[in-house]
N, C-alpha and C positions, 0 to 999 in steps of 0.2 A: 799215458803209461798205466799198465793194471793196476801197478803197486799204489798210485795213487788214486787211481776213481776208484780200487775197492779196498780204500784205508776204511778200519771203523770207525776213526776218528772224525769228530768234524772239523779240528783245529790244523790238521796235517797241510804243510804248505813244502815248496821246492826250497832245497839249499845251492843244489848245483850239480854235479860232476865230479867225479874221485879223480884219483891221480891213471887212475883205470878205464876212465871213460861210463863209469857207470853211472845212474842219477842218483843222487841223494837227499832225501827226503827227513823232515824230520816232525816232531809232534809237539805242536807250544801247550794243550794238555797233560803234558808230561814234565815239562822244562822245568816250572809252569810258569816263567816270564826270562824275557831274552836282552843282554846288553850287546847293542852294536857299537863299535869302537874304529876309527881309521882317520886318517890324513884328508884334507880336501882331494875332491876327485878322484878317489882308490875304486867309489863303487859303494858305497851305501843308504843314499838313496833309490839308487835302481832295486838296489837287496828289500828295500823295505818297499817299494812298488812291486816286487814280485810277491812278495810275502802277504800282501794287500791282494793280489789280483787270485793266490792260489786260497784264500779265505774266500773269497767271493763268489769261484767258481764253483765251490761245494755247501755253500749256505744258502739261504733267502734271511730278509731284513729278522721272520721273526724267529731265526735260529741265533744268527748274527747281529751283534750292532759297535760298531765302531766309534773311538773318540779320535782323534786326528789334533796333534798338536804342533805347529811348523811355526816356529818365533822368526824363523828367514823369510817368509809369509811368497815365497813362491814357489815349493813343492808341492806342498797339498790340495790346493785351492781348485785343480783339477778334478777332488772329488766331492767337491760342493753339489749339494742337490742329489747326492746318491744315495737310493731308501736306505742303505745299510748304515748313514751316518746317525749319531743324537741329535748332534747338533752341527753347525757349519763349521769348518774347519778354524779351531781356535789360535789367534795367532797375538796374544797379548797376556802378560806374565799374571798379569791379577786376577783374570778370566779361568787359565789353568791352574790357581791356586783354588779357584772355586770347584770347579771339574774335580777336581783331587778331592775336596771335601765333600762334594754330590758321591762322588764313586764309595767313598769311607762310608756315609749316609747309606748308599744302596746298598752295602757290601754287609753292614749291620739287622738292615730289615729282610736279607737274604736269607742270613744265617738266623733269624727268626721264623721265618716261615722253613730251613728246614728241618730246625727244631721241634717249630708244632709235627711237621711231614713224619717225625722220627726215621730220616735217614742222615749219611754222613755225608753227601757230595751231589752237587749239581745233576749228577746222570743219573742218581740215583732217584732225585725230585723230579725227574725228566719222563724219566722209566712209570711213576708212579702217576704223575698227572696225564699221562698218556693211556694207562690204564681205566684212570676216574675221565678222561674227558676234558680237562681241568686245559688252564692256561702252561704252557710250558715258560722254564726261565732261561731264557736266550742267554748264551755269552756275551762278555765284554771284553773288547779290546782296548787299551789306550795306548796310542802309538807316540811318542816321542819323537821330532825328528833333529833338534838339536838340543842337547840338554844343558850345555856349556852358557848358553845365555839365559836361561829360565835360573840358573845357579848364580851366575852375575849379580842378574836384579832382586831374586827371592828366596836364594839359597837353602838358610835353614827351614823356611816354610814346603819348601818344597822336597827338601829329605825326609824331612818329619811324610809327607804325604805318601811318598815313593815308600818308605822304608815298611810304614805299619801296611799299605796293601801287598806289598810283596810277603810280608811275613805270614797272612791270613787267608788273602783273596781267590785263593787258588780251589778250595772247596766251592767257593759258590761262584766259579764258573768268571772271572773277572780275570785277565792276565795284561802285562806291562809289555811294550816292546820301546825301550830307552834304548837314542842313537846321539852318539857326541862325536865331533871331529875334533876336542880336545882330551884325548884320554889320561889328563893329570890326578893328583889326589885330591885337590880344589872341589873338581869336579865328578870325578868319580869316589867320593868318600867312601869308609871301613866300612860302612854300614850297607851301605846301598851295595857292593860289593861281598856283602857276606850275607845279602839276601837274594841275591841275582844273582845263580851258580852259572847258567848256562850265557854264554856270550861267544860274539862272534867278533872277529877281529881281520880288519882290511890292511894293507899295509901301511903303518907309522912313523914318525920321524926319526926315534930313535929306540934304544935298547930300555931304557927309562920307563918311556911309555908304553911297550909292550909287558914289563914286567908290572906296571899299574892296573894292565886287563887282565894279563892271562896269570900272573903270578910268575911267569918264566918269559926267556929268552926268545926271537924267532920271527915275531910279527913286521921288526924293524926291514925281515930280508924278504918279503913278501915281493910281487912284480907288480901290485897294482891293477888296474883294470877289471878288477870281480877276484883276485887271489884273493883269497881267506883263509883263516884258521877257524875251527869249531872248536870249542868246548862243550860239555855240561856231564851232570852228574852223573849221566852214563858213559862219557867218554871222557877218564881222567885224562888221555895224552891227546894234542889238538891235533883233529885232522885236516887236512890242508884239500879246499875245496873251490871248482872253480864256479862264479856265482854266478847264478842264471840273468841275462842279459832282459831285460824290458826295455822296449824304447818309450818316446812319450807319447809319437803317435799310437802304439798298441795299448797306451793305458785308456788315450780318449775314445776309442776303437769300443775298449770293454765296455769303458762307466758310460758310454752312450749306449750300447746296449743294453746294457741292463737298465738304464733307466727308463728306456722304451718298451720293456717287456716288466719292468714293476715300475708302474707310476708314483710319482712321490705320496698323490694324493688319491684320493677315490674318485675314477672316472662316472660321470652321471650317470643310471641305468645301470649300474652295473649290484647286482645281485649279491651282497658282501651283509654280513653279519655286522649290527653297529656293534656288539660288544669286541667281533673280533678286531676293526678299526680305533677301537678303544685303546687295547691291548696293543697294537702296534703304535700307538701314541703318547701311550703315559707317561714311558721313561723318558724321549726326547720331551715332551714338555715341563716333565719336572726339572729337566736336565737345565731347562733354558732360562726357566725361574731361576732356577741357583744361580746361574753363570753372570745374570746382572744383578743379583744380590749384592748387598755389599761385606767387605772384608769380613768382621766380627761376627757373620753372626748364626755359626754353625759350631756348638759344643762339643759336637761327637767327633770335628776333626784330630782334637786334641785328651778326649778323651774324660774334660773333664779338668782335669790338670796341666795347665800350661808347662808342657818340657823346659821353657823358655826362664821357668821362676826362676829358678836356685841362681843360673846365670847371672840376673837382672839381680838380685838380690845381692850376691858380690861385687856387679860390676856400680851399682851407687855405695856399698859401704865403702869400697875401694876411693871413689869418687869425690867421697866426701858429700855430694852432691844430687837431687834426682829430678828427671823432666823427663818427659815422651823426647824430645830430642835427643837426650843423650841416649835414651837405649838405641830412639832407633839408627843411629852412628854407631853405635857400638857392638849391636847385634843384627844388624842390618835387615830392621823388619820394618814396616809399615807404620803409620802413626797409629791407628785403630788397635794394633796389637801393642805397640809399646803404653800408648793410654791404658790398655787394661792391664797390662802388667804395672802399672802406676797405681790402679788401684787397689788390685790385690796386693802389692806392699802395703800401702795403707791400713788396707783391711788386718793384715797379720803387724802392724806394729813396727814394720820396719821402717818406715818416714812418717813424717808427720801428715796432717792436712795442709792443702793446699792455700796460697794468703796472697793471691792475687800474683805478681807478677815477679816476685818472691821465692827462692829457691827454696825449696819442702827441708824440713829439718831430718836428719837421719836419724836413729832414736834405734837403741839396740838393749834389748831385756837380760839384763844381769841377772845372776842367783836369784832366785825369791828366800828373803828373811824367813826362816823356821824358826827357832825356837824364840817366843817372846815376840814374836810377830803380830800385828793384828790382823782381822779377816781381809783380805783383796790389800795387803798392803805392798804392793812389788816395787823393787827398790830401778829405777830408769834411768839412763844415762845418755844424754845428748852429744853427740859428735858438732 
């Protein structure tokens, strides 16, 4: 179709079919990240294998590069070995809590280089390294294919991740596509929801959960089989779209072709720039380092300040009591994260030190004596 091979976009992928029979097209540069929402078997995986195949067929690896995350570990796996991925399709919860702190990591050293560049937005640093000769900075996609179980096992780690790139990552060229077959508020929290305007909605189990995506009524009366609803912030009322059909043989059809016409790796004799081989390899190997790093040990995911504090800090004065166990039962985080929330209480005076196998004393700073006080004389109170 014209409308699509001369979008100027490079993000522009198929939605489907109007109630009119026309095709509809839309822009995840513009969106600039999308929630997909439905019942088993309405149709959103295929939605999200078309949306994959209309990226592909208007990119090369070093415009495009993909993160692919499937915790049901048999959708994706089909696009293993595709130059356009980082890394191999990730399908384990501790793995994509690291991806999410790589992407937070790239997303900071982006917006410094386009600081030094002195422009505002990806196409802009695009525009100008094309100019100078320079390396261009390819898009990122992270694609989500169930989000319902990544929130199970790592919830607030994984909002926390979700929420600060949706809020920022859209200037330097990084966008989200989250798909859940349970569209609750468990799982689709305030946050993540009022950073993600644009979504797409399959048909659902009831009136409940149509009001948990769309904000309104309708999704529940859907037909299933690719029907949808659209939202986003250009289309306040949803339009009802039918979803463009991929089978699985036409996805192996594509990613074998392309993988035979860009090899993963550099064929011998073949006449290639090493810096430009470089350049197509740095982010997938930084990407990979991260991914088997272990939990703690990325500052910038959180900024700096654990969101996590203030919580941890009520939920032991409440408790009476504090350990890495009990946070991580009660906050449902990791041992590596509730140990360092153990120690930053420490550190600020909220428990004591640790005495072996000994529960930490809880220790809470009353008034400091002013008048007739002596120097450093605080008056401490043990629980």
């Amino acid at each position: 179709n014209p409308q699509f091979q001369n979008a100027p976009s490079n993000l522009i992928f198929v939605l489907g079919r109007d109630v009119s029979g026309n095709p509809i097209y839309a822009d995840l540069a513009r969106m600039p990240h999308l929630l997909v929402a439905g019942s088993t078997g309405t149709g959103k995986t295929i939605f999200l294998n078309s949306l994959i195949l209309s990226l592909l067929y208007r990119n090369s690896p070093e415009i495009l590069r993909i993160i692919l995350i499937d915790p049901k570990r048999v959708e994706f796996p089909v696009y293993n070995d595709l130059p356009h991925l980082l890394c191999p399709v990730i399908l384990d919860p501790q793995k994509t809590i690291n991806a999410l702190k790589w992407l937070i990591l790239e997303m900071e050293r982006r917006f410094d280089l386009l600081s030094e560049g002195r422009v505002r937005d990806i196409v802009g640093f695009n525009e100008m390294a094309l100019r100078n000769e320079d390396e261009v900075m390819p898009y990122i996609i992270l694609i989500i294919d169930e989000l319902a179980d990544l929130m199970a096992a790592r919830g607030r780690e994984v909002e926390v991740g979700i929420v600060r790139l949706a809020q920022m990552a859209r200037a330097v060229g990084i966008h989200l596509v989250v798909a859940t077959q349970r569209p609750s508020v468990e799982v689709i929290t305030g946050l993540i929801k009022a950073n993600i305007t644009s979504r797409v909605t399959f048909q659902v189990a009831s009136q409940v959960d149509s009001r948990t995506v769309l904000d309104m009524a309708g999704a529940e009366k859907l037909l299933g089989s690719g029907d949808l609803l659209f939202v986003s912030a250009e289309i306040s009322k949803p339009k009802r779209i039918q979803g463009a059909y991929v089978s699985e043989k036409e996805v192996r059809r594509v990613v074998n072709y392309i993988k035979s016409k860009i090899p993963g790796t550099r064929p011998s004799g073949a006449e290639l720039k090493m810096e430009e081989d470089a350049l197509k390899n740095r982010l997938a190997e930084d990407l990979e380092k991260t991914l088997e790093g272990p939990e703690a040990e990325f500052e910038g995911f959180y900024g700096g300040e654990d969101p996590l504090y203030e919580e941890a800090k009520r939920v032991v004065i409440e408790a009476r009591k504090a350990s890495a166990s009990l946070l991580q039962r009660r906050l449902r985080v990791g041992y590596a994260r509730a140990a360092r929330l153990i120690d930053m209480l420490e550190e600020r005076g909220v428990v004591g030190p640790g005495e072996g196998a000994k529960p930490r004393e809880i220790i809470i700073q009353t008034a400091r004596n002013t008048e007739g006080a002596k120097e450093n004389n605080d008056d401490w109170q043990k629980l």
